[in-house]
C-alpha positions as CSV (number, residue, x, y, z in Angstrom):
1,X,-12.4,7.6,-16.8
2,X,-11.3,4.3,-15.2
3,X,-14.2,2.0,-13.3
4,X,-13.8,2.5,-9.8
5,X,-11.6,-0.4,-8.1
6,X,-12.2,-1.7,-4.2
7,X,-10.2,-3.4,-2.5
8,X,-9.2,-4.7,1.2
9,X,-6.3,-5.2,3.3
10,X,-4.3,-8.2,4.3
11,X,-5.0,-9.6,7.7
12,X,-1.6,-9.1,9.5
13,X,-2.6,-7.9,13.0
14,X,-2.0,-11.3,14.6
15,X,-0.4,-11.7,18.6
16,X,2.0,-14.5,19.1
17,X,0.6,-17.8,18.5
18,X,-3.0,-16.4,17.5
19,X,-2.6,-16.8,13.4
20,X,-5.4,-19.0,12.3
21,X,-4.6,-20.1,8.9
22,X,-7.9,-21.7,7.8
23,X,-9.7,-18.4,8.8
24,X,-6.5,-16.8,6.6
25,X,-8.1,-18.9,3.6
26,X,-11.8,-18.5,4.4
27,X,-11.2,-15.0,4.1
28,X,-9.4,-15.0,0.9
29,X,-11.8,-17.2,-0.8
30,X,-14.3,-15.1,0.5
31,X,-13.0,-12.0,-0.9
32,X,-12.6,-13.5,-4.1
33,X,-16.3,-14.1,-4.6
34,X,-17.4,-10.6,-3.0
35,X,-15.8,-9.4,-6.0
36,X,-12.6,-7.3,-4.8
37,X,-9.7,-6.1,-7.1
38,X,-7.2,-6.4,-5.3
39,X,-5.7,-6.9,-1.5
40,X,-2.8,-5.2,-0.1
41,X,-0.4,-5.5,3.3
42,X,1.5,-2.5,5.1
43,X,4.7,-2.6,6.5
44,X,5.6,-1.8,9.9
45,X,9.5,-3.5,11.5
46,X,9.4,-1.6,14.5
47,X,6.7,1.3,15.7
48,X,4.1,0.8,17.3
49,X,2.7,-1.8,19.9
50,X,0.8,-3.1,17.5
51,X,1.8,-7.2,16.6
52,X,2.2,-6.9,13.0
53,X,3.5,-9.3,10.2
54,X,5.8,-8.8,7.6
55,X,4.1,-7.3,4.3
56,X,6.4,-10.0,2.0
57,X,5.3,-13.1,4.1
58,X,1.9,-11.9,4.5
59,X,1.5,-11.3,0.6
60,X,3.2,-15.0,-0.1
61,X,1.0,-16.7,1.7
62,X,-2.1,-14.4,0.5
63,X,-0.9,-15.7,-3.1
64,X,-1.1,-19.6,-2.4
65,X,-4.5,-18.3,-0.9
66,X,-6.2,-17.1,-4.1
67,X,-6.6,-17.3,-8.0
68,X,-7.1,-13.9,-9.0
69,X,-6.8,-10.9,-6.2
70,X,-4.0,-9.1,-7.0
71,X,-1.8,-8.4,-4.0
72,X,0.8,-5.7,-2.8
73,X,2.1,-3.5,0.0
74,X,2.0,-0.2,0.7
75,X,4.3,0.3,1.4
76,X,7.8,-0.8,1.7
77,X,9.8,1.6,3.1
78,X,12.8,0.8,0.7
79,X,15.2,3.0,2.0
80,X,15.6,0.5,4.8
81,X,15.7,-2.1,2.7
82,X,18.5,-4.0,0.5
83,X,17.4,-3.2,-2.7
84,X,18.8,-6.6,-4.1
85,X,17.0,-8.2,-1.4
86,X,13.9,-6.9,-2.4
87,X,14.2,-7.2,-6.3
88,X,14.9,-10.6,-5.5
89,X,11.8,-11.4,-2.9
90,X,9.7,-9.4,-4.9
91,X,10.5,-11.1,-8.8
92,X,10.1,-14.4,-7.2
93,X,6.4,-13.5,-5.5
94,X,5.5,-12.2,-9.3
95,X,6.4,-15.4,-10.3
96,X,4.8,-17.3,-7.6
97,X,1.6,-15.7,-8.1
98,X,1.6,-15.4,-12.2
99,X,1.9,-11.8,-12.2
100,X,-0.6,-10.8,-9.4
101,X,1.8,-8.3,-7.5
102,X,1.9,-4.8,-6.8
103,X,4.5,-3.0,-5.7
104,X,4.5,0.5,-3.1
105,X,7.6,2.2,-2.3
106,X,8.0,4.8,0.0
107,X,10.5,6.8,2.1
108,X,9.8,6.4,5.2
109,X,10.1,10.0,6.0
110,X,12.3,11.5,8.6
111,X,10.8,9.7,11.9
112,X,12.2,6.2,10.7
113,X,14.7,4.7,13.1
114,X,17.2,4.8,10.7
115,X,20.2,3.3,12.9
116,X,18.9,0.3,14.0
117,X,19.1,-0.3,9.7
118,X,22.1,1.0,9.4
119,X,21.4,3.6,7.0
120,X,22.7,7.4,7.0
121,X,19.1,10.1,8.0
122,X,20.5,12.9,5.9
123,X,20.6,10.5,3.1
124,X,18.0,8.7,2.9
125,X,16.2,10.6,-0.3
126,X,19.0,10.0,-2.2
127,X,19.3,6.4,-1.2
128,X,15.4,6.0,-2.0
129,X,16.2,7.1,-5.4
130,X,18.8,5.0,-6.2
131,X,17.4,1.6,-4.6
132,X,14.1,1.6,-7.0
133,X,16.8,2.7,-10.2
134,X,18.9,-0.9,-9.0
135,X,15.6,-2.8,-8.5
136,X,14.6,-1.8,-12.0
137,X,17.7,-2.4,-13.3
138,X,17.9,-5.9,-12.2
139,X,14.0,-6.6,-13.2
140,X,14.7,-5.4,-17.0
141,X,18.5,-5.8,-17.5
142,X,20.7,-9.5,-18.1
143,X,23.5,-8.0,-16.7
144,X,23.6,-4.9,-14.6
145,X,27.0,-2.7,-14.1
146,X,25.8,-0.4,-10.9
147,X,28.3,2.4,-9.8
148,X,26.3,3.8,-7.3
149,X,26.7,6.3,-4.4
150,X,25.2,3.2,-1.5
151,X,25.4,0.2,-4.1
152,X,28.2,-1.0,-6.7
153,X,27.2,-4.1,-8.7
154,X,29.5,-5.3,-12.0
155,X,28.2,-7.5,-14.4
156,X,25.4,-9.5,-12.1
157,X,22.8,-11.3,-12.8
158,X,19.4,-11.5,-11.1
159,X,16.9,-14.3,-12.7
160,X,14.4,-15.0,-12.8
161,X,12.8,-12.1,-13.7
162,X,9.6,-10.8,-12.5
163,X,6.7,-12.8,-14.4
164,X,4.8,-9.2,-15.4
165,X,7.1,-7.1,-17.9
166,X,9.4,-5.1,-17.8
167,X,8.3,-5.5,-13.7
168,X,5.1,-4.7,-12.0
169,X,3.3,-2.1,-11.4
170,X,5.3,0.6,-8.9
171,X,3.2,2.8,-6.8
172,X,4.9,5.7,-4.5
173,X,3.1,6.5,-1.3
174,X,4.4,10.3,0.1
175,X,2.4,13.5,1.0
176,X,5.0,16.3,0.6
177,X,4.7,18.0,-2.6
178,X,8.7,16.7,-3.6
179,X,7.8,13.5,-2.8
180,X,4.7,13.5,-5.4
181,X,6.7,15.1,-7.7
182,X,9.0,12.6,-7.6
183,X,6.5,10.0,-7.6
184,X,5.2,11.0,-11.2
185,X,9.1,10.8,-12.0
186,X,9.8,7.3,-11.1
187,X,6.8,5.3,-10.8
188,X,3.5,3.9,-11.9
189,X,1.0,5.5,-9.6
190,X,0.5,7.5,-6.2
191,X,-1.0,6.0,-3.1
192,X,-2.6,8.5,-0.4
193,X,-2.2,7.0,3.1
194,X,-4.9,6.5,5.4
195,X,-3.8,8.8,8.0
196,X,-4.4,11.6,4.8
197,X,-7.3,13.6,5.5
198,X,-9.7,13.7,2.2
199,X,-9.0,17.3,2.1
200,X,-5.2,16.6,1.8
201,X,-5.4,13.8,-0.4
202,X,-7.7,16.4,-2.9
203,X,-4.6,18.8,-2.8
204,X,-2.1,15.8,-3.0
205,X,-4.1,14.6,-6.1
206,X,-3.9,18.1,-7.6
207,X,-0.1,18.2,-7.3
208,X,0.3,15.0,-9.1
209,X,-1.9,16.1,-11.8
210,X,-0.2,19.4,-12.4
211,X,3.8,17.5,-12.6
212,X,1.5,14.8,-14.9
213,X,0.6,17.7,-17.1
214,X,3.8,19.6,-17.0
215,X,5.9,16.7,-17.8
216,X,3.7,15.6,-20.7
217,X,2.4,12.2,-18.9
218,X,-0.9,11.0,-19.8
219,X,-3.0,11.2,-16.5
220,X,-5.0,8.3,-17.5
221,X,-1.5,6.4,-17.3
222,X,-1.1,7.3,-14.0
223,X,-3.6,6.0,-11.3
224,X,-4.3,7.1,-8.3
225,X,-5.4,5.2,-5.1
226,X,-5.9,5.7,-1.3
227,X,-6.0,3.6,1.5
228,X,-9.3,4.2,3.7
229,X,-9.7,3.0,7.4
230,X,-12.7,1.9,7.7
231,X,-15.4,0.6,10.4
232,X,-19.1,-0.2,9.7
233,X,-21.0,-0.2,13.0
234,X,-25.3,0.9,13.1
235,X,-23.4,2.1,16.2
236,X,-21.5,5.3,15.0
237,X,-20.3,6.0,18.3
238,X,-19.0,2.3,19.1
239,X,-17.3,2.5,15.9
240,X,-15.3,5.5,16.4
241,X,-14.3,4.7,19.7
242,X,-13.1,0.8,18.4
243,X,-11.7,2.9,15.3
244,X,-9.5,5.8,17.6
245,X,-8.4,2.7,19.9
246,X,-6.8,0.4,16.8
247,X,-5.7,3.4,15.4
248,X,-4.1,3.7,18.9
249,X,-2.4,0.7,18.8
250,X,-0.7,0.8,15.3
251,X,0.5,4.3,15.3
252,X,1.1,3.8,19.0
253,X,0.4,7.6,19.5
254,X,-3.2,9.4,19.8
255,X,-3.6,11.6,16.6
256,X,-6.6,13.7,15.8
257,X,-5.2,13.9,12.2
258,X,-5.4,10.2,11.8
259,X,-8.5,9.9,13.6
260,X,-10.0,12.5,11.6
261,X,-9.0,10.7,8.2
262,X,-10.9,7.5,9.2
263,X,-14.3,6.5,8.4
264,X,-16.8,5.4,11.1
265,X,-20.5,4.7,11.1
266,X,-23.4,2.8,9.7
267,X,-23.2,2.0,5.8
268,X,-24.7,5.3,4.6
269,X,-22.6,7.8,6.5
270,X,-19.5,5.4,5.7
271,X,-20.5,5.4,2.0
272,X,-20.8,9.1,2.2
273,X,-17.4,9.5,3.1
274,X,-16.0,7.2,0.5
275,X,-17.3,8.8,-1.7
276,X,-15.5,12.4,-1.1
277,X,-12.1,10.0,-1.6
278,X,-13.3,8.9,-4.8
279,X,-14.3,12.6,-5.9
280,X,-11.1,13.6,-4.8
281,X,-9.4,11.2,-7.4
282,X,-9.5,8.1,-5.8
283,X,-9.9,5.4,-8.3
284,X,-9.0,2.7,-6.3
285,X,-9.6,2.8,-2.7
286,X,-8.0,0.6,-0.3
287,X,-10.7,-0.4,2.8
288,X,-8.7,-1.2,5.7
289,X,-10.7,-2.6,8.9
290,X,-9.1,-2.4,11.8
291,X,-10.8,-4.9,13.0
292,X,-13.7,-8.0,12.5
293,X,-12.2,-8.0,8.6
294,X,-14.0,-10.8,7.3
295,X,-17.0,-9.2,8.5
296,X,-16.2,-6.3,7.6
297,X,-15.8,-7.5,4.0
298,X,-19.4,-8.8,3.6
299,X,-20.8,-5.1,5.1
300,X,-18.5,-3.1,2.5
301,X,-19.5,-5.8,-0.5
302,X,-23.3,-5.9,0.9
303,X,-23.8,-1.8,2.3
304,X,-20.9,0.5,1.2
305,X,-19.7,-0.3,-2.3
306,X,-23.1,-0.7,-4.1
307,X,-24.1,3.3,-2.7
308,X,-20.9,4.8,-4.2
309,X,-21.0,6.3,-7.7
């Protein structure tokens, strides 16, 4: 059994002109000494009303921030990416931070605006697939010959390299069973989204474990984490109704689903709840405040964590 990991999310949720980079340190700092493992950004171009940064800037700046946190995204929706682009942007952060980044990958599913990127919707699976094979490919190999369906590379070079080897950890977020499936296929680890209702996450988990054991995979090789939204209040109805509004503005759509999967309430009802993620498999769970995150950081370091098993 792994030790149960914690950590929290990048600040990103910023309106024009309202980024305060000293309270962008503080809270870094901050988190440091409270202990966390790790802390991770989301990515979201276009969606919602919500004013979000980009996950690669955020995590840049969140690395000239800190000493230790290790830092990542889930996830990038790499099928809308370049994956050259993103090897490149993503070595260079591993070497900017000495080997502190994580890396999540995901689809996108079928909702994504695909033509404003260009890319093809009945397509897109296969072009997921053969994005992270280049991005590997030019993280582990001198020279890479490509002769790919989307992407044709002869004899190129990509340095530097990322700083971890043969690249850093790869973690695939998804909730249909193909998609876990795949993810014990391709990658490093799964990562259950915070609009995944415990119970789901429970049967996701089960899934992974089953295509671990069939295809002969260690599942202590093989993590397992899940972002948790998260609001500590005394208040339990003032948190849910802040909670459901936030939740609101990122998805830009009312969702009882996604409502349901959040966590609201004062520290021992909240701490009750995390814990049904961790017995579900969770080993490292991702608290994501939609709101007062600095504060919200002391209450989960202070109240939450030290009542979970």
């Amino acid at each position: 059994m792994r030790r149960m990991r914690f950590a929290i999310s990048i600040p990103q949720f910023y309106p024009d002109g309202e980024f305060d980079p000293a309270a962008f340190r503080a809270y870094f700092a901050r988190a440091e000494e409270l202990g966390f493992d790790s802390a991770w950004a989301q990515e979201q171009v276009l969606g919602g009303p919500a004013p979000v940064f980009g996950p690669a800037e955020a995590m840049t700046y969140a690395a000239a921030c800190t000493q230790r946190l290790r830092l990542g995204c889930v996830v990038f929706v790499s099928t809308l990416h370049s994956p050259v682009h993103l090897a490149k942007s993503l070595s260079t952060l591993d070497q900017l931070s000495r080997g502190r980044i994580e890396i999540g990958v995901g689809t996108g599913g079928q909702g994504r605006p695909f033509a404003a990127f260009g890319v093809d919707p009945q397509r897109y699976i296969a072009r997921f697939t053969e994005g992270l094979a280049l991005m590997k490919a030019l993280w582990t190999e001198s020279r890479v010959t490509f002769d790919g369906e989307f992407w044709q590379l002869q004899d190129a070079a990509m340095e530097p390299k990322p700083f971890q080897k043969p690249f850093p950890p790869v973690w695939v977020g998804g909730s249909a069973p193909t998609a876990l499936r795949r993810a014990v296929r391709l990658v490093n680890g799964f990562f259950g989204a915070g609009s995944t209702p415990t119970a789901t996450f429970a049967d996701q988990v089960q899934i992974v474990r089953e295509a671990l054991n069939e295809s002969g995979r260690p599942v202590r090789d093989f993590p397992i984490a899940k972002r948790v939204y998260v609001a500590v209040d005394e208040d339990a109805g003032r948190a849910r109704k802040r909670m459901n509004a936030e939740l609101e503005r990122l998805y830009g759509f009312r969702s009882e689903g996604i409502e349901a999967a959040a966590v609201a309430g004062a520290p021992a009802d909240c701490a009750r709840e995390v814990q049904k993620v961790a017995e579900a498999g969770a080993e490292l769970i991702l608290f994501t405040a939609m709101f007062e995150q600095a504060e919200h950081a002391e209450r989960l370091a202070a109240d939450v964590i030290p009542q979970l098993r």
